[in-house]
C-alpha positions as a Markdown table, in Angstrom:
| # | Residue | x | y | z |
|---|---|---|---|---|
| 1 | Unk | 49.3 | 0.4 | -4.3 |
| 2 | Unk | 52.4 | -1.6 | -4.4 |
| 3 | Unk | 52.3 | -5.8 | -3.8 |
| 4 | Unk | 52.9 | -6.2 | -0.4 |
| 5 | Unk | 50.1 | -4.0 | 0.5 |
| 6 | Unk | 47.9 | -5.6 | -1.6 |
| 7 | Unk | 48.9 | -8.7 | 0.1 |
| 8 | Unk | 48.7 | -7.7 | 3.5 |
| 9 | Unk | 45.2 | -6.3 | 2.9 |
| 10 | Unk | 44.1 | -9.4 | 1.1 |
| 11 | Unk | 45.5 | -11.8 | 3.9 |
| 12 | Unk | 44.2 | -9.3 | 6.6 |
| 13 | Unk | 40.8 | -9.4 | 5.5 |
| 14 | Unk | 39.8 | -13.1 | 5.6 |
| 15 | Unk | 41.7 | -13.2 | 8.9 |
| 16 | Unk | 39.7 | -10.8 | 10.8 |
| 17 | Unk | 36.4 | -12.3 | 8.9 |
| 18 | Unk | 37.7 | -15.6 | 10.5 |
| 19 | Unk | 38.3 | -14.0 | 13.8 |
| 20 | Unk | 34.3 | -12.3 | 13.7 |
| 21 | Unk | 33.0 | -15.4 | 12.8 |
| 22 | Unk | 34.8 | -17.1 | 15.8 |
| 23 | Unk | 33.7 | -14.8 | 18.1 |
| 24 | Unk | 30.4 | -14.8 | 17.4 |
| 25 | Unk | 29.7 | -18.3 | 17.4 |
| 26 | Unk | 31.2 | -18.9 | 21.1 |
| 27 | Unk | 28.6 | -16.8 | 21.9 |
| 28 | Unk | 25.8 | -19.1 | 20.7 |
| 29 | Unk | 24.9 | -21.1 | 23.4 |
| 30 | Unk | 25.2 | -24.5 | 21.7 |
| 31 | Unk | 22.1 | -27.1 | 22.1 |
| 32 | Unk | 22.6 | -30.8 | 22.1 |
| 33 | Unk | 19.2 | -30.7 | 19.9 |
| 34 | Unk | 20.3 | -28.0 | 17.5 |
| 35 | Unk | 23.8 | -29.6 | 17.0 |
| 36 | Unk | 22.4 | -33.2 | 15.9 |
| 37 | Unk | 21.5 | -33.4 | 11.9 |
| 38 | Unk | 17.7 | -33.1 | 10.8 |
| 39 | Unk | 17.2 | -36.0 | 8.2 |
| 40 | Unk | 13.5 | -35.9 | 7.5 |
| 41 | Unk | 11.5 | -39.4 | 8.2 |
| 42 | Unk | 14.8 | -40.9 | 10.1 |
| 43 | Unk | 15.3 | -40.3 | 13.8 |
| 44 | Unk | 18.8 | -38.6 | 14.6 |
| 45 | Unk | 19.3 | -40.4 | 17.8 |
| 46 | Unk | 18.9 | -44.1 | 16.7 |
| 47 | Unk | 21.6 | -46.2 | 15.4 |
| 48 | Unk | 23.7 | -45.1 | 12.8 |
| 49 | Unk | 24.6 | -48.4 | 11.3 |
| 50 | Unk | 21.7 | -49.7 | 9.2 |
| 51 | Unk | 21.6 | -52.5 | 6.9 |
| 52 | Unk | 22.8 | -51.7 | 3.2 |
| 53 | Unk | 22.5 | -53.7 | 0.2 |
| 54 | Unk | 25.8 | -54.0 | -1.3 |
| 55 | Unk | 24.2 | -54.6 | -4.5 |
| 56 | Unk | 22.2 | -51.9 | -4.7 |
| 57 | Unk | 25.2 | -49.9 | -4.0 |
| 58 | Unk | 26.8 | -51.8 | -7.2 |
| 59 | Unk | 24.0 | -51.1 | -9.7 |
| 60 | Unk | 24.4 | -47.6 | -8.5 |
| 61 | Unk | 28.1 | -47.2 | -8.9 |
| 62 | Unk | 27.6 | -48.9 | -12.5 |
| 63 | Unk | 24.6 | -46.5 | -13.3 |
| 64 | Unk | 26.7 | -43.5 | -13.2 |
| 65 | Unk | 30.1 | -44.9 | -14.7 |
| 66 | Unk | 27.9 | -45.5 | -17.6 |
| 67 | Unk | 25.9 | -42.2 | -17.3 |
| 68 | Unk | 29.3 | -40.2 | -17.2 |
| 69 | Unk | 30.3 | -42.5 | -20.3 |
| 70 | Unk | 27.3 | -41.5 | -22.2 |
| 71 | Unk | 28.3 | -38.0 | -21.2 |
| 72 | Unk | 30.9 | -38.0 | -23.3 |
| 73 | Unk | 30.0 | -40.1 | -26.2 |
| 74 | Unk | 26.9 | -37.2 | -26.9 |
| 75 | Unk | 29.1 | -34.7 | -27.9 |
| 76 | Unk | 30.5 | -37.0 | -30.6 |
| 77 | Unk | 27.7 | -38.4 | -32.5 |
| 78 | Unk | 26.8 | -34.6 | -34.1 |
| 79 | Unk | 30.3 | -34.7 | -35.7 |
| 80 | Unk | 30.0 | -38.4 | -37.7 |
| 81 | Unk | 28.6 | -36.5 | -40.2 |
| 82 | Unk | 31.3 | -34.1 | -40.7 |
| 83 | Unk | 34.9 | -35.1 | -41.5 |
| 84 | Unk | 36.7 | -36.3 | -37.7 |
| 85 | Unk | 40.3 | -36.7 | -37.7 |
| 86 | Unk | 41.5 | -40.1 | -37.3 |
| 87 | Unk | 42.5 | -38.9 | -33.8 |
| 88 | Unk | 39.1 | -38.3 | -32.8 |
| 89 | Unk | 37.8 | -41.5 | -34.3 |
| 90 | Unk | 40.8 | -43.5 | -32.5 |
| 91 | Unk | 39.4 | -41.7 | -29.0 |
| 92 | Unk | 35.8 | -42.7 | -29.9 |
| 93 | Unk | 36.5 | -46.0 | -31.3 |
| 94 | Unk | 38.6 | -46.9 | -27.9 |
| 95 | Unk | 35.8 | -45.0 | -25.3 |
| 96 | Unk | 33.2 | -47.0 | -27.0 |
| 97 | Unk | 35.0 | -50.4 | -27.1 |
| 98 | Unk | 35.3 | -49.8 | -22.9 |
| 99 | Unk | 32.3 | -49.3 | -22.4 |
| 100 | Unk | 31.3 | -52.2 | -24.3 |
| 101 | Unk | 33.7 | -54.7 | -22.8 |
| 102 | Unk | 33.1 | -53.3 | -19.2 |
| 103 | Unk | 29.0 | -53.8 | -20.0 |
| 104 | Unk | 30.3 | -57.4 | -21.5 |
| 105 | Unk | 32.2 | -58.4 | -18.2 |
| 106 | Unk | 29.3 | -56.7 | -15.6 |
| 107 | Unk | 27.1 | -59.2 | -17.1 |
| 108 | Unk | 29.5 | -62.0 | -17.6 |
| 109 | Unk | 29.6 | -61.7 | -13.6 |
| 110 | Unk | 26.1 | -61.4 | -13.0 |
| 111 | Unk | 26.8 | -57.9 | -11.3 |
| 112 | Unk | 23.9 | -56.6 | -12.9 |
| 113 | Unk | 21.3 | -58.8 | -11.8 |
| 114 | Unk | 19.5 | -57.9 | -8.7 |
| 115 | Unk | 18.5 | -60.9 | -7.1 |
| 116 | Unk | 21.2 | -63.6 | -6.6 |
């Protein structure tokens, strides 16, 4: 097979998956009920807007900065004990010194303490 057929059966394909797929959906005869979200323990009719602690979004948000941060200090440690180039121990020296000074500032502006 040359390209272009190749391509026209590649492009024709999903198309007439799409076009099944629409078809057979404005068949189901849509329920108010079956359309709203099941969240288990919350009821889906009530009032979206509940009250959210924006500091417990905060400790949150910090808790996986530093989580992704420890991420990628593991992989390092095994190789302290081997030669690292002077590159790799600029990269560590400057991730670690981050992650220090952001820890440093979070608690120089009481970010990390729960209750105010």
């Amino acid at each position: 097979m040359n390209l272009v057929t190749m391509l026209i059966i590649f492009t024709m394909i999903p198309m007439l998956i799409i076009m099944v797929n629409m078809m057979l959906t404005k068949l189901i005869h849509k329920n108010r009920k079956k359309m709203t979200p099941f969240e288990c323990g919350f009821n889906p009719m009530s009032s979206s807007r509940l009250p959210f602690s924006i500091q417990f979004f905060l400790i949150t948000l910090m808790f996986l900065i530093f989580d992704i941060e420890i991420i990628l200090i593991i992989p390092i440690l095994p190789l302290i004990k081997y030669k690292m180039l002077m590159s790799t121990k600029l990269t560590f020296l400057i991730l670690l010194s981050i992650l220090i000074i952001s820890l440093w500032m979070e608690w120089m502006f009481s970010y990390l303490e729960w209750i105010n």
